[in-house]
N, C-alpha and C positions, 0 to 999 in steps of 0.2 A: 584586606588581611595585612596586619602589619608581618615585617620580615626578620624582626628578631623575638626570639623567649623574652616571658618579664621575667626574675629573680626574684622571686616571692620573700625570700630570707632579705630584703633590703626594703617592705613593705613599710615598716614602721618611720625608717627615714624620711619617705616619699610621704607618710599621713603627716609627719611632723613640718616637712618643707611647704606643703602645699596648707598646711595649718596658716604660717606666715602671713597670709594671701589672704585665706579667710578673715583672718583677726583684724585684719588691715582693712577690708571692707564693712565690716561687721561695725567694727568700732567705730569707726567713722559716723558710720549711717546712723549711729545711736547717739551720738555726740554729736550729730546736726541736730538730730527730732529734739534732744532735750536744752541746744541754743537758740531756737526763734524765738523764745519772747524778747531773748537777749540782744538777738541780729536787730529785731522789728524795733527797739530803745537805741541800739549803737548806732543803724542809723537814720535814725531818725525817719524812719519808710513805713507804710503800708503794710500789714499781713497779705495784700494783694501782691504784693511782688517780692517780700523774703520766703512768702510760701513757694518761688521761683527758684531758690535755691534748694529746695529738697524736689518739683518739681521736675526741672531741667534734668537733674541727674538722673531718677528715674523713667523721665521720656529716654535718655538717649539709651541705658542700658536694656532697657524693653525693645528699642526700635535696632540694636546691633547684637544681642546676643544669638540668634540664629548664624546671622554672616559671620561672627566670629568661631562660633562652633564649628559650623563649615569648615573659615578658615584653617582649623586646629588638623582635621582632620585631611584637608590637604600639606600641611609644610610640617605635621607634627605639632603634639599639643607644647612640647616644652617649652620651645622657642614662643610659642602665642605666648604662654603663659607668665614666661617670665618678661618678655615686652612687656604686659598687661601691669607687672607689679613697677617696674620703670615708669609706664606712663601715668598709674598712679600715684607714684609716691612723688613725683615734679609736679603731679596736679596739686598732690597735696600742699606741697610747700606755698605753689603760684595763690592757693587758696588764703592759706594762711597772711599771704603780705599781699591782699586784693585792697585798694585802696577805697573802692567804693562797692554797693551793694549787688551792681550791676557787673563788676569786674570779678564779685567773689560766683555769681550766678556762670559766668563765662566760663572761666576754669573750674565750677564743679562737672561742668559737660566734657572739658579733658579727663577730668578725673573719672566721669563716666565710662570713658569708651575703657581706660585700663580697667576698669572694675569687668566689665561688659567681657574683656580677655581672658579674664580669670573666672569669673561666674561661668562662664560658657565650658571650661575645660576643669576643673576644680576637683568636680565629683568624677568626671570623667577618668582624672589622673589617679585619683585613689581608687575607683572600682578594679582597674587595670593592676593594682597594684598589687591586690587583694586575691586569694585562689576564692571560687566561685562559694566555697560553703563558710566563709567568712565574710560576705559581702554584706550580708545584710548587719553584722557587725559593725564594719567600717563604717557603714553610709550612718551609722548609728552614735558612733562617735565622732564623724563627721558635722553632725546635727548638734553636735555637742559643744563643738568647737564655737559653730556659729552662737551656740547663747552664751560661751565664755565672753565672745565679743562684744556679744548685745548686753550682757550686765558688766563688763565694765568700761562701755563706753558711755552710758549716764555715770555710774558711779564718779570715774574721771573724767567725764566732762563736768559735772557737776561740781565736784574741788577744782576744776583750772577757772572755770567762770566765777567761784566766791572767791580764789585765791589771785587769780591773772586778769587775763581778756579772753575774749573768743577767739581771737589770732593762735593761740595754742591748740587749739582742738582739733588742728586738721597740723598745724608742726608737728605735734606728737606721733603723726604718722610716720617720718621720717625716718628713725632708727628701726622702727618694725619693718619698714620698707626693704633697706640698706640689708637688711639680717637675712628675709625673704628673697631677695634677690640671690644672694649668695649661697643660702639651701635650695633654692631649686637650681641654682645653676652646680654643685652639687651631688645631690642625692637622687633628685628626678632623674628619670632613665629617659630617652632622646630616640623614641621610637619612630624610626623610619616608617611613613604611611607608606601601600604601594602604588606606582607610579600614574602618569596616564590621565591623570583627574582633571578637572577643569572645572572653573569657579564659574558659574552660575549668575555673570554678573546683572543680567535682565532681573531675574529673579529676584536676586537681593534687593537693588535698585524699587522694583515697584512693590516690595514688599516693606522697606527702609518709609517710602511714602505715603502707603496708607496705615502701618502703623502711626507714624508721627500725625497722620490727618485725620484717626481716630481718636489718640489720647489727648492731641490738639483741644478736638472738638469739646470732649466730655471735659476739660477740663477747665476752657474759655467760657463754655456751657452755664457751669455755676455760678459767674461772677456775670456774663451778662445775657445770659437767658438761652436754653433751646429753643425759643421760636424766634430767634434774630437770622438774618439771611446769611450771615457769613460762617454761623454754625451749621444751615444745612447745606453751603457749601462745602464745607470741611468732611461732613457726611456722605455726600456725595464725590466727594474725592476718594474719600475712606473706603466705597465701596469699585468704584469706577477701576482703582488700581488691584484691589481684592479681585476682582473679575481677572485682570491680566493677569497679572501672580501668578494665580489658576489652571489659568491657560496656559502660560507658561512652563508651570512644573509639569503638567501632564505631557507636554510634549518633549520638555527637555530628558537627553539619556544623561545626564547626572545633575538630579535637581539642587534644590536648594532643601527642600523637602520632602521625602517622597510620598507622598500622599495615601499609597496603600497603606502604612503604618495606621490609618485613623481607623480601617477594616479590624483593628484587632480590639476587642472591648476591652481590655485590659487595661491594654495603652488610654483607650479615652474615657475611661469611668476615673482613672487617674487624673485626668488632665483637667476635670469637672472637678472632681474634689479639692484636688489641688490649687485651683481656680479661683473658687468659694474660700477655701480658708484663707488663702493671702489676701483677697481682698479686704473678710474680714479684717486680719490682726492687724493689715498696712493702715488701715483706716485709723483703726485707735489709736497707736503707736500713734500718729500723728496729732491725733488731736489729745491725750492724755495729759502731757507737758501743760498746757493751757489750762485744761482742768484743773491739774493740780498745784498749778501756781497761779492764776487768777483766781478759780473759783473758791480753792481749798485753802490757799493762803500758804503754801508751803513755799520755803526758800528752792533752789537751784540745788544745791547739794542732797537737802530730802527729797526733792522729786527725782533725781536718779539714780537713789536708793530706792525708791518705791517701784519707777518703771523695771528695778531690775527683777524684779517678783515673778514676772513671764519667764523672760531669760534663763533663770536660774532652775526653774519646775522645770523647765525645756532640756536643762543640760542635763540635770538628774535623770527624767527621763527616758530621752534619746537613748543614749549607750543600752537600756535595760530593754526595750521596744524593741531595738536591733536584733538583739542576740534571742530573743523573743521570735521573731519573726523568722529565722534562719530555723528554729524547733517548729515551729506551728504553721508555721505559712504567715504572710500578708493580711491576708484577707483579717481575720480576728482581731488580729491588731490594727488593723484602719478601724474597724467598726467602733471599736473600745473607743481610739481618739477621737474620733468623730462624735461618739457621744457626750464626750467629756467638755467637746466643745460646746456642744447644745447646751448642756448644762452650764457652762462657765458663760456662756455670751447672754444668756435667758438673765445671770444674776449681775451679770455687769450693766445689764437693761434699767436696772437699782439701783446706781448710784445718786447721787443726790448732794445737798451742799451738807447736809448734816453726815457725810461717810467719815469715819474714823480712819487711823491708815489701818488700823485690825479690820475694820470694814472692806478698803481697798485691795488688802491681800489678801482676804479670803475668796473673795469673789473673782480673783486674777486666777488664781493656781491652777482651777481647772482647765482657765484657757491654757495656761506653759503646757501642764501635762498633757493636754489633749490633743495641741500643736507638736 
């Protein structure tokens, strides 16, 4: 329970501060997918190891956003969250001046663990913010936010690579950082959690290791084979620690996760779908950039005008979905997107080297709107 009222009349500051944070992550992560062909040229490396750069960051955000939600929830989200925009926005820079390909892989997993602070507590801080029959509003314009970020971070990545270097793509973080930092310290409200709690540190710990020795595995996996012995050692890790975990949160009186929560269908028909669709769009998102500038022949500035096509259906949407869902319920509206994605993934199955960009953006839209 926390120990003070939220002020509902200072909602819109706390969506705007914690906006900051979003745009800051958002952007980024869209302005690395649309630089590897440019990283794998600048320096002179392998897509085997600049795919290490979009890689690393997401192993470490997957493998710390539980401990950090935790954390939020024992010392308060503020303070997590605005650490979170601090340790991202020095990752950012350290990224920007990485002298080689392996130093820029290094501090993107700094920049990981601040993203990891703010992912974890983000939505958290806006639902709070929000009185209960506007929530599905926010989290609606919240979804918004994130594809403002996702289109214009090909957009501007795509003019600082035809106009600069790739060294700016993660600078331009900087001043959104600097900005972010000082609205949430701010406007964000500084809600005291109650007392008494204790970190879980077993739990995180063998939880921290069989993530990392799961996404390890699947991902060493494709470059030299599931049936090599140090893959299904990795699998065996992946599970060996799963088991502890387990046992662990069942026994612990303040987990890391409480485990009744999967008893409620609700929560896990969400966390299936939820599941399923990011892996989808994560996938493309990654490999689209290559499409469209190997295959397709497009410059750097048209391919992050094209990628922003999702983004953009997404931003549109989200706000209207929300406020949607607050009249009709959930349920309708998941169905709707859900389908819309079948539809859109079924025609993206189509692409081909003859696609036009009218080709490309028709077949994209269902997926924004459906996402």
């Amino acid at each position: 329970m926390q120990q003070q009222t939220v002020d509902y009349g200072r909602k819109w500051y706390v969506m705007a501060a914690v906006a900051m944070g979003v745009l800051l992550a958002t952007i980024d992560g869209s302005i690395v997918n649309v630089a590897l062909p440019t990283l794998v040229r600048s320096f002179q490396a392998e897509f085997a190891v600049v795919e290490w750069v979009v890689l690393a960051y997401l192993l470490t955000v997957t493998a710390l956003l539980l401990s950090m939600g935790r954390l939020g929830d024992m010392v308060g989200k503020k303070p997590v969250y605005a650490t979170g925009l601090v340790v991202f926005t020095v990752g950012s820079v350290l990224c920007g001046l990485a002298p080689t390909v392996y130093w820029l892989i290094g501090f993107r997993v700094l920049q990981a663990v601040g993203a990891a602070m703010m992912m974890a507590l983000g939505v958290a801080i806006v639902t709070e913010a929000f009185p209960p029959s506007e929530r599905g509003k926010a989290l609606g314009i919240s979804g918004s936010l994130v594809s403002i970020g996702i289109v214009i971070g090909p957009v501007v990545g795509g003019m600082l690579l035809h106009a600069l270097s790739w060294h700016w793509i993660f600078l331009v973080n900087l001043p959104i950082g600097i900005l972010g930092v000082l609205m949430v310290a701010r406007f964000v409200p500084n809600l005291k959690p109650s007392g008494g709690q204790r970190f879980d540190y077993w739990g995180a710990l063998t939880l921290l290791v069989s993530l990392m020795a799961l996404l390890l595995a699947l991902t060493l996996g494709q470059d030299i084979g599931f049936d090599r012995l140090p893959i299904f050692l990795l699998f065996a890790v992946w599970l060996l620690f799963l088991g502890l975990f387990l046992a662990i949160e069942r026994k612990s009186n303040q987990p890391m996760i409480d485990l009744n929560l999967f008893q409620n269908r609700l929560f896990s028909i969400n966390l299936v779908t939820g599941f399923i669709s990011f892996v989808c769009i994560a996938g493309t998102i990654i490999l689209m950039p290559f499409f469209l500038e190997n295959v397709l022949g497009y410059d750097p500035r048209s391919v992050g005008v094209l990628l922003a096509v999702v983004p953009i259906a997404m931003g549109v949407t989200a706000p209207i979905a929300g406020s949607l869902s607050d009249r009709l319920g959930t349920r309708p509206i998941t169905v709707i997107g859900l389908s819309m994605l079948l539809v859109g993934y079924y025609a993206v199955g189509t692409l081909s080297t003859e696609t036009t960009a009218v080709g490309y953006v028709l077949r994209f839209l269902p997926v924004g709107i459906g996402m």
